[in-house]
C-alpha positions as a LaTeX table, in Angstrom:
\begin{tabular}{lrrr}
\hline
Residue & $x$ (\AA) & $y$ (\AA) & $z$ (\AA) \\
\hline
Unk1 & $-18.01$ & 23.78 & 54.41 \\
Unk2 & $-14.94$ & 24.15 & 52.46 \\
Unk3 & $-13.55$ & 21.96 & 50.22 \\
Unk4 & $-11.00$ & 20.54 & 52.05 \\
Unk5 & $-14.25$ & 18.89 & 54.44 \\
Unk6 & $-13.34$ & 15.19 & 54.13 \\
Unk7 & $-17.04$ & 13.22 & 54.61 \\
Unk8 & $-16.94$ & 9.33 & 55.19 \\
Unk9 & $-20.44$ & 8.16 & 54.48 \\
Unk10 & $-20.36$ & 4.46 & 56.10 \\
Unk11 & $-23.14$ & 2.52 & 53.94 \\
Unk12 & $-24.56$ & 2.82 & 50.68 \\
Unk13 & $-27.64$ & 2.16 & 50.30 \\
Unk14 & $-30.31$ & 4.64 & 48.93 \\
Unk15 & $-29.73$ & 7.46 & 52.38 \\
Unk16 & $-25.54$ & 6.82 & 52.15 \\
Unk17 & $-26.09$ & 7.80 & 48.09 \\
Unk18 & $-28.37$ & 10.28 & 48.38 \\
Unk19 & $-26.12$ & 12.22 & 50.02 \\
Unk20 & $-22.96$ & 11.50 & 48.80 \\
Unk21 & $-24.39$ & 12.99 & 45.50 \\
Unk22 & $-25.82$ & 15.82 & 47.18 \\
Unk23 & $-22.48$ & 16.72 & 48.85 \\
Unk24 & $-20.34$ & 16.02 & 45.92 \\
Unk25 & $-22.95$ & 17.76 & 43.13 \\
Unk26 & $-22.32$ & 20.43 & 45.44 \\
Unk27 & $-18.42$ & 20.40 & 44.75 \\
Unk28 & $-17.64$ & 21.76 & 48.80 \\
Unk29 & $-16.73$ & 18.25 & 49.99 \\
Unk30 & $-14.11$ & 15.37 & 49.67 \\
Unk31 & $-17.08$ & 12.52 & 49.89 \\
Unk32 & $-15.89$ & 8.42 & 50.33 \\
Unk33 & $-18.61$ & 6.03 & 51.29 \\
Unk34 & $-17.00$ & 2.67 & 52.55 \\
Unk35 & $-20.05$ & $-0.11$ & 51.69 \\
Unk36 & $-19.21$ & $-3.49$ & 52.84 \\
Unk37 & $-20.14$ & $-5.14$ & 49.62 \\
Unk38 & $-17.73$ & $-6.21$ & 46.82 \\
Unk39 & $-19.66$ & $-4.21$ & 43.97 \\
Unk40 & $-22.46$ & $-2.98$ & 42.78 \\
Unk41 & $-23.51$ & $-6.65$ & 41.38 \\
Unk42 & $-22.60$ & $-8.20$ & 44.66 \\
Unk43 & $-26.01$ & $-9.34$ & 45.94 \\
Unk44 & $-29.43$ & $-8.54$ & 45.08 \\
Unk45 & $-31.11$ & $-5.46$ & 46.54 \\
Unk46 & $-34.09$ & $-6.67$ & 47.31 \\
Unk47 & $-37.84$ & $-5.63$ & 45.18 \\
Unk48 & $-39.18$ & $-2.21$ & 44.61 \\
Unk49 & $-39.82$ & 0.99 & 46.64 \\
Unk50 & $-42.29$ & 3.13 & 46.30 \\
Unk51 & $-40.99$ & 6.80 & 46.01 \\
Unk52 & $-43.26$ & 9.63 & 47.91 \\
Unk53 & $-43.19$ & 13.24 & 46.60 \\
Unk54 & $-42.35$ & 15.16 & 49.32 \\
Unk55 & $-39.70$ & 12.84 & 50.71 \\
Unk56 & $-37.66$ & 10.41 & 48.19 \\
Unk57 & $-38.33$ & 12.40 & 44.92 \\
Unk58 & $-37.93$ & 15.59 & 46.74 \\
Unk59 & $-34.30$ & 14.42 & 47.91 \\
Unk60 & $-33.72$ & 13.26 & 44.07 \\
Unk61 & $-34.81$ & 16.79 & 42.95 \\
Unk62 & $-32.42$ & 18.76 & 44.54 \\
Unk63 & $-30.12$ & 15.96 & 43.43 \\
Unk64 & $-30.76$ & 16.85 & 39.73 \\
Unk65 & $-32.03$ & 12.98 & 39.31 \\
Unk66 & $-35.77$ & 13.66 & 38.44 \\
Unk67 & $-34.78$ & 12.53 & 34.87 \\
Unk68 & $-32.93$ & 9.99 & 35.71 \\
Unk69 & $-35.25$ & 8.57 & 37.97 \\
Unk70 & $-38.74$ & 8.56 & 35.41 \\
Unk71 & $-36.52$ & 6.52 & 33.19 \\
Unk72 & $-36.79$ & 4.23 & 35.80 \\
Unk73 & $-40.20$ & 5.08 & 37.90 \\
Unk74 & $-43.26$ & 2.93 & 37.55 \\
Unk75 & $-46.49$ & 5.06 & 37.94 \\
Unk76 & $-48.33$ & 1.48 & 37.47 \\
Unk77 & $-46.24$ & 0.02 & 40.30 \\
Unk78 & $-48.66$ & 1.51 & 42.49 \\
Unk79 & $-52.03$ & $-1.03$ & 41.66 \\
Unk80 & $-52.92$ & $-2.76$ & 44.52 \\
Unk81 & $-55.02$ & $-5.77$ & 45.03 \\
Unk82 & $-56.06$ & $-6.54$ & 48.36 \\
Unk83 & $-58.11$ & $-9.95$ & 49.24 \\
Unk84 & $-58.37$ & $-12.08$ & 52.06 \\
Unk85 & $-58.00$ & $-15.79$ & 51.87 \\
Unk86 & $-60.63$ & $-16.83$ & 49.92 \\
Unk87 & $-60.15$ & $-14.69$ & 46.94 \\
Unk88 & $-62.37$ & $-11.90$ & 48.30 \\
Unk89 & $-61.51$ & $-8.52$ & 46.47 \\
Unk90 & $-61.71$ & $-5.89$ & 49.65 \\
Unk91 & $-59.87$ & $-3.23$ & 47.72 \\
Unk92 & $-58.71$ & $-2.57$ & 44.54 \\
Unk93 & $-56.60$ & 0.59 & 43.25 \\
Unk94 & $-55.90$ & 1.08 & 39.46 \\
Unk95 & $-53.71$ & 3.62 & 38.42 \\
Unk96 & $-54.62$ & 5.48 & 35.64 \\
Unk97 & $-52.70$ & 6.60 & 32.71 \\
Unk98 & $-52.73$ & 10.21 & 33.69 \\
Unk99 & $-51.24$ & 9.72 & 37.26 \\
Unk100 & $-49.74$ & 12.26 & 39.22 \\
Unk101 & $-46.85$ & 10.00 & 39.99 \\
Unk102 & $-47.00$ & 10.52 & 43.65 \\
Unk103 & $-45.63$ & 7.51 & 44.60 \\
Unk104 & $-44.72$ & 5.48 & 41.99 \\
Unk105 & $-42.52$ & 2.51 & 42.62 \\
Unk106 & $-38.71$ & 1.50 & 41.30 \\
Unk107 & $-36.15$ & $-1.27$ & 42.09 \\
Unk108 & $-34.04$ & $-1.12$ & 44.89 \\
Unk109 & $-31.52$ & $-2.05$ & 42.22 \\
Unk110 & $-32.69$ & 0.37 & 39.50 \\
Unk111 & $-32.53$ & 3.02 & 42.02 \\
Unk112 & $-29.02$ & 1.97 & 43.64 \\
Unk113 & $-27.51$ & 2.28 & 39.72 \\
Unk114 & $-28.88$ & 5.69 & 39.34 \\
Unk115 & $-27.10$ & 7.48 & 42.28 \\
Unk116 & $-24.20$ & 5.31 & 42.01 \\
Unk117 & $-23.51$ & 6.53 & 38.44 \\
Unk118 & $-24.08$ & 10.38 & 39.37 \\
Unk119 & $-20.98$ & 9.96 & 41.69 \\
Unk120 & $-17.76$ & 10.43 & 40.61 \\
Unk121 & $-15.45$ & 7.88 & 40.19 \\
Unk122 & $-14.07$ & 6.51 & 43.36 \\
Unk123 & $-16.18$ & 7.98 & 45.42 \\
Unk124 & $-17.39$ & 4.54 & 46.54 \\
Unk125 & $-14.81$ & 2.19 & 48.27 \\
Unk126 & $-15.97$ & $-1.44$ & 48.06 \\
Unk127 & $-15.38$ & $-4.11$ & 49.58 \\
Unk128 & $-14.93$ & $-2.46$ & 53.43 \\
Unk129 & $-16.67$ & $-3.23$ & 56.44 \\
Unk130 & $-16.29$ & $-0.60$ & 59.49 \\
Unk131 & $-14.85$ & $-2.51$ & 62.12 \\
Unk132 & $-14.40$ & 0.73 & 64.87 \\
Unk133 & $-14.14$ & 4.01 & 64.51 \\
Unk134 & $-12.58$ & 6.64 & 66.94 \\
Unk135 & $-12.05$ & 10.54 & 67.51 \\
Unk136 & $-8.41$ & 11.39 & 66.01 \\
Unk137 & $-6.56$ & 14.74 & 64.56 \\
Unk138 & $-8.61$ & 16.13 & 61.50 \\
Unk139 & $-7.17$ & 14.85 & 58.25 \\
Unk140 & $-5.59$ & 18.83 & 58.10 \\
Unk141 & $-4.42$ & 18.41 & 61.49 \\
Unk142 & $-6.80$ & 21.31 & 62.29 \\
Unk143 & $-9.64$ & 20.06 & 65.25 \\
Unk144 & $-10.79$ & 16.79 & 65.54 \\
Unk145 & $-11.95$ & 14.44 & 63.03 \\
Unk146 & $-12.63$ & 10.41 & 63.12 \\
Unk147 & $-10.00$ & 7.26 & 62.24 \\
Unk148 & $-12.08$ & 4.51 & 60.37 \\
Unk149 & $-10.40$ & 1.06 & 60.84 \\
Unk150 & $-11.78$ & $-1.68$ & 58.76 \\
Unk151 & $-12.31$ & $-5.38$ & 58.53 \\
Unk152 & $-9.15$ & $-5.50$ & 56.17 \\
Unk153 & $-6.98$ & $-3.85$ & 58.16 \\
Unk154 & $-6.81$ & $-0.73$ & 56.33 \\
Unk155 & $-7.40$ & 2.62 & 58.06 \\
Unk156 & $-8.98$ & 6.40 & 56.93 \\
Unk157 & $-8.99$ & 9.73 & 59.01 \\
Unk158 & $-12.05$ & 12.19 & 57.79 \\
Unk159 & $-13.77$ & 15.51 & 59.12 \\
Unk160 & $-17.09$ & 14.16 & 59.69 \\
Unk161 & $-18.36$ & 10.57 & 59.80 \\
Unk162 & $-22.18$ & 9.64 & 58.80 \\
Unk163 & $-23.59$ & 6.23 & 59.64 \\
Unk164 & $-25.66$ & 4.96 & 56.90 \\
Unk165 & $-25.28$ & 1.43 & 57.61 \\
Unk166 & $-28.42$ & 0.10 & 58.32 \\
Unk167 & $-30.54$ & $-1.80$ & 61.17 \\
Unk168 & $-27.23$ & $-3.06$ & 62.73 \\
Unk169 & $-25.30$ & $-0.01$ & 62.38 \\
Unk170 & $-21.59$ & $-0.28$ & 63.46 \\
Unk171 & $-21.26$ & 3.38 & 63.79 \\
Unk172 & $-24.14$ & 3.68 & 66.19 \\
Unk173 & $-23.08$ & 2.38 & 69.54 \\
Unk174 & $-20.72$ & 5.12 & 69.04 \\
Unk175 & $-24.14$ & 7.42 & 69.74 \\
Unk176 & $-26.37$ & 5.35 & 71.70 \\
Unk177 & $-26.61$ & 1.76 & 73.04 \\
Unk178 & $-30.00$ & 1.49 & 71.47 \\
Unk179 & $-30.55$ & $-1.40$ & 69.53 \\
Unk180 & $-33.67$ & $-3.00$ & 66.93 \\
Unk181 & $-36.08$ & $-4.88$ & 68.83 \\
Unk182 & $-38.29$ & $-7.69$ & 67.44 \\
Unk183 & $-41.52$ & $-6.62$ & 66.75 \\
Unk184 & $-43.23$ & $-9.97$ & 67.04 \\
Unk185 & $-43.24$ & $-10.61$ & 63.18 \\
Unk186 & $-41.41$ & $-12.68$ & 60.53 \\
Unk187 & $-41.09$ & $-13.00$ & 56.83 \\
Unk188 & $-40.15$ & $-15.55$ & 54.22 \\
Unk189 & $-39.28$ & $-13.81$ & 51.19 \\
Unk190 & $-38.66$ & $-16.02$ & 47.32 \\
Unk191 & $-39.01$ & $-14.53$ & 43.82 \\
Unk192 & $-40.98$ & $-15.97$ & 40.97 \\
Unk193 & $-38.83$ & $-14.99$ & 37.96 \\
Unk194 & $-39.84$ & $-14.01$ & 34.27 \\
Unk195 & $-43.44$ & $-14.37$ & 35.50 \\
Unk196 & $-45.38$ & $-13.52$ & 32.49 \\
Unk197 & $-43.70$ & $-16.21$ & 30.64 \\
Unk198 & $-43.11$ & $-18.97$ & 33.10 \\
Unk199 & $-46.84$ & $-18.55$ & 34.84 \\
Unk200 & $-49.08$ & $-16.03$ & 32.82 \\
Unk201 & $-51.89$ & $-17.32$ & 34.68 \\
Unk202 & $-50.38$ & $-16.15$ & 38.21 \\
Unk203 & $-48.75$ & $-12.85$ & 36.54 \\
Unk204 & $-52.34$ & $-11.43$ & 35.37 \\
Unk205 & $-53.73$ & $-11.99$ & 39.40 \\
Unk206 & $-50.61$ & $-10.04$ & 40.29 \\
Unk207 & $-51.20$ & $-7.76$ & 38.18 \\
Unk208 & $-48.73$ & $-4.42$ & 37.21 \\
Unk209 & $-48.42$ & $-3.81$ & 40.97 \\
Unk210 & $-49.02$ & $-5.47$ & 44.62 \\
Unk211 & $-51.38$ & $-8.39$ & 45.50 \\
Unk212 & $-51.85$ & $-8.75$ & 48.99 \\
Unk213 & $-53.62$ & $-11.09$ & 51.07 \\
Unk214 & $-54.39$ & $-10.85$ & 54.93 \\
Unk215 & $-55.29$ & $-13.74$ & 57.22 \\
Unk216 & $-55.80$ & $-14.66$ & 60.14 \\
Unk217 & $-51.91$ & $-14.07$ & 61.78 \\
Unk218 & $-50.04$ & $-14.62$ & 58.24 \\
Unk219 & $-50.00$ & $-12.73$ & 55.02 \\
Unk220 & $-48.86$ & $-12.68$ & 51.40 \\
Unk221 & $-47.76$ & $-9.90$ & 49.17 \\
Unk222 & $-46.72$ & $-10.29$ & 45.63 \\
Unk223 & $-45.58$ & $-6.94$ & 43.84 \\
Unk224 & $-43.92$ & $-6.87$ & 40.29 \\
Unk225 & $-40.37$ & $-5.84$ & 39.58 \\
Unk226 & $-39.00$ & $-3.98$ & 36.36 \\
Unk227 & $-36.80$ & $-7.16$ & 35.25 \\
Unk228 & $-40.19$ & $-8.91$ & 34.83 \\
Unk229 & $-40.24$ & $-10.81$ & 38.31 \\
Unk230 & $-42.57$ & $-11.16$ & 41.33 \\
Unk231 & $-41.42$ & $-10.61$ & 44.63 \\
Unk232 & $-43.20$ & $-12.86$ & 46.98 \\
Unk233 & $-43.76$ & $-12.32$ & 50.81 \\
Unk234 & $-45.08$ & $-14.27$ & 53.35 \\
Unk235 & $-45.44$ & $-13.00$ & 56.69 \\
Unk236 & $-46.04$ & $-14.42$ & 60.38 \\
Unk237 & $-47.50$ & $-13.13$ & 63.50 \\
Unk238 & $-50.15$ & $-15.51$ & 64.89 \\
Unk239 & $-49.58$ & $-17.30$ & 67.78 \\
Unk240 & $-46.67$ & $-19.36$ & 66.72 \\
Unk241 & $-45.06$ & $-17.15$ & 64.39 \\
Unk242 & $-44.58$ & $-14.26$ & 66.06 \\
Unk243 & $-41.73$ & $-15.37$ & 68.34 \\
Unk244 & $-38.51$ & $-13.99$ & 68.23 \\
Unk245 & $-36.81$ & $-17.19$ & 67.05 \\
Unk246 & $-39.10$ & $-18.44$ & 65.14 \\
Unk247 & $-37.67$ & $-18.73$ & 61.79 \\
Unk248 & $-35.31$ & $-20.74$ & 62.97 \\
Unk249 & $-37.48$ & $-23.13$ & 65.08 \\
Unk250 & $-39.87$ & $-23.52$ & 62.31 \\
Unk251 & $-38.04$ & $-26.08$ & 60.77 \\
Unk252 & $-38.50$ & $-24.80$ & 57.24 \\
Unk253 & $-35.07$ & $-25.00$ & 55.14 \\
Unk254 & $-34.66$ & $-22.18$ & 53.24 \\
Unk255 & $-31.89$ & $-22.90$ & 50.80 \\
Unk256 & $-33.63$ & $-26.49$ & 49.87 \\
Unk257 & $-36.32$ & $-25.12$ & 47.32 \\
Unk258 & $-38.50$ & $-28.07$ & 47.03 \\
Unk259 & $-38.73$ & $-29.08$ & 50.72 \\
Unk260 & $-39.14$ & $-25.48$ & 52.09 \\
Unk261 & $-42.49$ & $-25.25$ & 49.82 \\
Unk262 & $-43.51$ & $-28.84$ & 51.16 \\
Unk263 & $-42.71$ & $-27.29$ & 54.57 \\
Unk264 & $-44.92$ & $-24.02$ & 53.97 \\
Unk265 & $-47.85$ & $-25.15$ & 51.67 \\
Unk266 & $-49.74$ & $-26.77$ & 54.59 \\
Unk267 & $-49.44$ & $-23.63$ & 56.46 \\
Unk268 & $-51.87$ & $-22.07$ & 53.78 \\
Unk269 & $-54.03$ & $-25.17$ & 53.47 \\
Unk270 & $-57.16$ & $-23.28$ & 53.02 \\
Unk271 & $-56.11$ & $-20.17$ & 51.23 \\
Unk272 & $-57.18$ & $-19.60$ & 47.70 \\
Unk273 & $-55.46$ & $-21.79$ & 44.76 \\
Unk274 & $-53.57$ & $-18.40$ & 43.04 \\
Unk275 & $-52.14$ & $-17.99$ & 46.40 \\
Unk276 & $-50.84$ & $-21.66$ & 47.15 \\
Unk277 & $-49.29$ & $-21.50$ & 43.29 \\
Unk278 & $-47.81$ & $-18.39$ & 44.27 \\
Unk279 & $-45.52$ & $-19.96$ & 47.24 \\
Unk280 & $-45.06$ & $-22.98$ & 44.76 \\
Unk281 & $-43.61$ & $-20.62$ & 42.28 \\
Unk282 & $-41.19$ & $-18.37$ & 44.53 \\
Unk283 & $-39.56$ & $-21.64$ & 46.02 \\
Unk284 & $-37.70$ & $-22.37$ & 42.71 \\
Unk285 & $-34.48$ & $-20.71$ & 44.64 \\
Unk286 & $-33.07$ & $-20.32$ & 47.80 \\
Unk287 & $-35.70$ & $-18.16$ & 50.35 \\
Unk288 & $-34.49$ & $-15.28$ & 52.30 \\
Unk289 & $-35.48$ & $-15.06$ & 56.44 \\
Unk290 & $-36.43$ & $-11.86$ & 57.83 \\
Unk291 & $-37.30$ & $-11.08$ & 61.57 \\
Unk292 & $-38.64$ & $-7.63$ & 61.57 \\
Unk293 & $-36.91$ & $-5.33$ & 63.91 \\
Unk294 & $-36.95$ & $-1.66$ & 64.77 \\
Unk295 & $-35.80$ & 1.01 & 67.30 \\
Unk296 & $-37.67$ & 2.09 & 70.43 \\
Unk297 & $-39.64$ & 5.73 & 68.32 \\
Unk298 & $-38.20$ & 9.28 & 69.37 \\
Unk299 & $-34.93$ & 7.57 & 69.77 \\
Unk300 & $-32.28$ & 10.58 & 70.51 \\
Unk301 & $-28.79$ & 10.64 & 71.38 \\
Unk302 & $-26.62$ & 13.31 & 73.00 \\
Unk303 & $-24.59$ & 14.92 & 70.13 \\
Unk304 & $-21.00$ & 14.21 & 69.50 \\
Unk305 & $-18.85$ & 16.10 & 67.72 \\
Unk306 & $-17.97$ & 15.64 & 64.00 \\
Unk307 & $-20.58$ & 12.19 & 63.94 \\
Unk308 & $-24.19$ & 11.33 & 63.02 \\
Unk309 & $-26.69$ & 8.84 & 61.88 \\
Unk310 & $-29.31$ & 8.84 & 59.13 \\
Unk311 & $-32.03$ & 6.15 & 57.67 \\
Unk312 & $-32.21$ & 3.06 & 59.75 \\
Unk313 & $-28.97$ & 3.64 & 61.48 \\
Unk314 & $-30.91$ & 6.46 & 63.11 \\
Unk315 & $-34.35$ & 5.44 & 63.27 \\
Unk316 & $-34.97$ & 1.75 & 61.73 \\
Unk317 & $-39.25$ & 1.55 & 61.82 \\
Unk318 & $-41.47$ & $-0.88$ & 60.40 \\
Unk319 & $-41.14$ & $-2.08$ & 56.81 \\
Unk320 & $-44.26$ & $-0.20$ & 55.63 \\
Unk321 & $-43.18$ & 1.92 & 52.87 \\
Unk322 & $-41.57$ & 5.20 & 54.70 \\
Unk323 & $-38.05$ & 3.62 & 55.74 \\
Unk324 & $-36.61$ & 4.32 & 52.64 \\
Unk325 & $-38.04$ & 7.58 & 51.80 \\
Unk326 & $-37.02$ & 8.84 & 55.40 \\
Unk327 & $-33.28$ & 8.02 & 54.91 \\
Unk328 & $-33.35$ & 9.97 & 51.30 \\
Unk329 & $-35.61$ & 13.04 & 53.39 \\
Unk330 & $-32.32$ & 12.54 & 55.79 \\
Unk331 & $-29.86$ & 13.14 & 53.36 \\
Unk332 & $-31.52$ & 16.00 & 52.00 \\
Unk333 & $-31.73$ & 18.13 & 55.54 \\
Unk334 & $-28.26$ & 17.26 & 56.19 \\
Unk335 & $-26.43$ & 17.89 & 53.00 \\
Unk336 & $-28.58$ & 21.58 & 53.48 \\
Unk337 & $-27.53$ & 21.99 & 56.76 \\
Unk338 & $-24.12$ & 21.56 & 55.85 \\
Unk339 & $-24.43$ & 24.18 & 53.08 \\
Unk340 & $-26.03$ & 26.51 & 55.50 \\
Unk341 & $-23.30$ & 26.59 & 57.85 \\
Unk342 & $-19.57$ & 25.81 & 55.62 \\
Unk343 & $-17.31$ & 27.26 & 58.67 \\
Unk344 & $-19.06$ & 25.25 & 61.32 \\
Unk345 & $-20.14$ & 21.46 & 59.40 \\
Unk346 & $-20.51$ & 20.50 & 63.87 \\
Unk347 & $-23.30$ & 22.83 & 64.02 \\
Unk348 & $-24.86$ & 21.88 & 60.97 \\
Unk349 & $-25.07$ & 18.26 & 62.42 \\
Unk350 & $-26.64$ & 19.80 & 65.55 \\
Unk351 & $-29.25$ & 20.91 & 63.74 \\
Unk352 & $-29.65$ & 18.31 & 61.62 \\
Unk353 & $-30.29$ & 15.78 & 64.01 \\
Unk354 & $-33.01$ & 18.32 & 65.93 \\
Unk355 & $-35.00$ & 18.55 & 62.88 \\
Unk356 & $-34.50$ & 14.75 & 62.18 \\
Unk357 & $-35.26$ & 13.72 & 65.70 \\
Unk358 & $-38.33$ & 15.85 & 65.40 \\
Unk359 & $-39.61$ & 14.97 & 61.52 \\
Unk360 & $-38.87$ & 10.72 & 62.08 \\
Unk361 & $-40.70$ & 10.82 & 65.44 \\
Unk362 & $-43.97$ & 11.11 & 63.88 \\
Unk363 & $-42.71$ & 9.02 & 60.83 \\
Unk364 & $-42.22$ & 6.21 & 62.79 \\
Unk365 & $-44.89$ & 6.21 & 65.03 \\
Unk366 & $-46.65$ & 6.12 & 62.18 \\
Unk367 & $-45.34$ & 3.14 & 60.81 \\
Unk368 & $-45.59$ & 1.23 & 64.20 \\
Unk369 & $-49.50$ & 2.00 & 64.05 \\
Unk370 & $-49.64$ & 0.99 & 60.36 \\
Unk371 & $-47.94$ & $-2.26$ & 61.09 \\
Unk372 & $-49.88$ & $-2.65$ & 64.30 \\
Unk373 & $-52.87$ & $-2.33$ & 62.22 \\
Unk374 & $-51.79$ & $-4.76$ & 59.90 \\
Unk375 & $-51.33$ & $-7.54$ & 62.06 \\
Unk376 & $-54.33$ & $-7.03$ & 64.54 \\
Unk377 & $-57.60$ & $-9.10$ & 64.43 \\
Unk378 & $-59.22$ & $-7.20$ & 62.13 \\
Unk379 & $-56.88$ & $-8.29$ & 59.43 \\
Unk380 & $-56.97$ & $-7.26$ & 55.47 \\
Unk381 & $-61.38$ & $-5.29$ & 56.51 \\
Unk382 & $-59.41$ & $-3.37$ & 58.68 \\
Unk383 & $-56.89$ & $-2.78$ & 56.23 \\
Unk384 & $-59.35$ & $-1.94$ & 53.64 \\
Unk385 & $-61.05$ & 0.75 & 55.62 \\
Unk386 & $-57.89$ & 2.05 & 56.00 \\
Unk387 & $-57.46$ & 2.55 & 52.21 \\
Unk388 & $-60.96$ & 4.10 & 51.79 \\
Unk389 & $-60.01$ & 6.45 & 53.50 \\
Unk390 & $-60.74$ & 5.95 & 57.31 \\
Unk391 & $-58.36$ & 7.04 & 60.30 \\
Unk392 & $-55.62$ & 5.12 & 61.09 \\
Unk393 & $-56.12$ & 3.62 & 64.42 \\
Unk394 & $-54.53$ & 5.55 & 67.26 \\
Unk395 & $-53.94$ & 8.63 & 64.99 \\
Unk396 & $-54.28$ & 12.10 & 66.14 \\
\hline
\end{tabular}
């Protein structure tokens, strides 16, 4: 690639980043990546991920961010409690002092600072939401390239265009007219903040990392955030909560605080006391709907010229802890496939998107037995056997 390669990375969360600082600490590309939101301090990002070492830290090594990212990294993010509803301990992990740091957790937010400030300035252009994009001269007027038109009516030719942008991608149906399917599951998601003062009580049965409990078609998970808050989950896939509109027949109002946990404390009638105050305390603020979605696995697409797709604009899978890591594994094989091949960035993508077809396959197969797991009969035994050790249902 030489340097006149103009990149538009469309999203920026922790794939779009990745590698825009891979491409840019590089110094053979002209990298903008057009995010939709106003700013970095727009919105939340959500709680913590938890960072594998052959996957997200391996991306953030070759980014030169391994420093940067223990400043931030919580080895002890990676307890677990796991109980069913009436306080039963199944499984327990404690990480000791002298971890290996395999997968130790950080902030979505903590994380999204760090490769934002690697960048150089302006690389990121705020505040612009794709609206189409469509083959047009290259930006040197040699070959082909891609004209960006956004929301606010401003325009941008580039070389190559990467869709980064998430579980409803807009640069996708440019590839395939495959979309996220419901998988039969929904979440209500609230935040207990400054835990440790507000409710010591419920922050030492959290604990430094993730409580979870698993019942009979719903579940909780609690996990602990740098800024000193709890994250709190609650998930539905019984009977009546695994339809596809669901959280919006329920009738629970999520932006009214106090009648949403009068709405959703009598779904968890008989669960254990810690976990009752624990839905109490997250529904101090507005709560946060989530249907869970993903793409059909092995999704592929006939290659286009001069366009591809990476993280859940490529291959959107289960919430289950490898979504994240995947996109940042994505970022890595690309930005090295582009450095493998500077006179011909089309074949790179080729190639790219053979070994990423391959490698998220299994990755999200994976993730749909996981989550399958997760919500079968069995419930949080099945779960623990899992963590002792045992074969993952339907593995091979």
């Amino acid at each position: 690639m030489t340097h006149t390669t103009d990149v538009a990375i469309v999203g920026g969360g922790p794939g779009g980043l990745t590698l825009a600082r891979l491409l840019t600490a590089g110094g053979h590309a002209r990298v903008t990546v057009y995010e939709r939101d106003g700013g970095r301090a727009a919105r939340t990002q959500g709680g913590t991920l938890d960072l594998h070492a052959d996957t997200g830290q391996r991306a953030l090594r070759a980014a030169g961010l391994t420093q940067a990212f223990h400043r931030h990294a919580r080895p002890e993010g990676e307890d677990m409690l796991l109980l069913d509803p009436t306080g039963t301990v199944l499984h327990r992990d404690d990480t000791p002092d002298d971890s290996p740091a395999l997968r130790p957790e950080i902030d979505r937010a903590d994380l999204r600072d760090l490769l934002l400030d690697s960048l150089p300035p302006g690389t990121v252009a705020w505040g612009r939401t794709l609206r189409t994009a469509a083959p047009a001269p290259a930006p040197d007027g040699e070959g082909t390239g891609w004209q960006l038109e956004f929301t606010d009516g401003t325009r941008a030719a580039h070389h190559l265009l990467i869709g980064a942008d998430g579980a409803n991608s807009r640069v996708r149906p440019l590839l395939t007219p495959a979309a996220p399917q419901h998988l039969g599951v929904n979440a209500i998601e609230g935040t207990v903040p400054d835990i440790d003062r507000t409710h010591p009580d419920l922050a030492a049965a959290v604990g430094r990392g993730s409580y979870w409990v698993v019942g009979d078609g719903r579940s909780l998970a609690a996990q602990r955030c740098s800024d000193g808050s709890v994250r709190v989950g609650l998930t539905f896939y019984g009977p009546t909560g695994r339809a596809a509109d669901w959280l919006t027949t329920c009738g629970i109002p999520y932006d009214r605080p106090d009648e949403a946990r009068a709405a959703l404390l009598p779904l968890f009638a008989d669960w254990t006391p810690d976990c009752r105050a624990l839905i109490a305390a997250a529904c101090t603020g507005p709560l946060t709907p989530r249907a869970l979605t993903a793409l059909p696995v092995g999704l592929r697409w006939p290659h286009r010229p001069g366009l591809t797709l990476l993280g859940d604009a490529a291959h959107l899978m289960p919430p289950v802890g490898h979504g994240a890591n995947a996109a940042m594994r994505d970022a890595l094989e690309l930005a090295t496939a582009l450095a493998a091949t500077p006179a011909d960035p089309d074949a790179a993508l080729r190639a790219y998107e053979e070994e990423m077809f391959t490698r998220t396959a299994r990755v999200a197969d994976e993730s749909a037995r996981i989550l399958a797991m997760i919500t079968s009969p069995a419930g949080a035994p099945g779960i623990a056997a899992f963590f002792r050790g045992e074969a993952l249902p339907g593995a091979r």
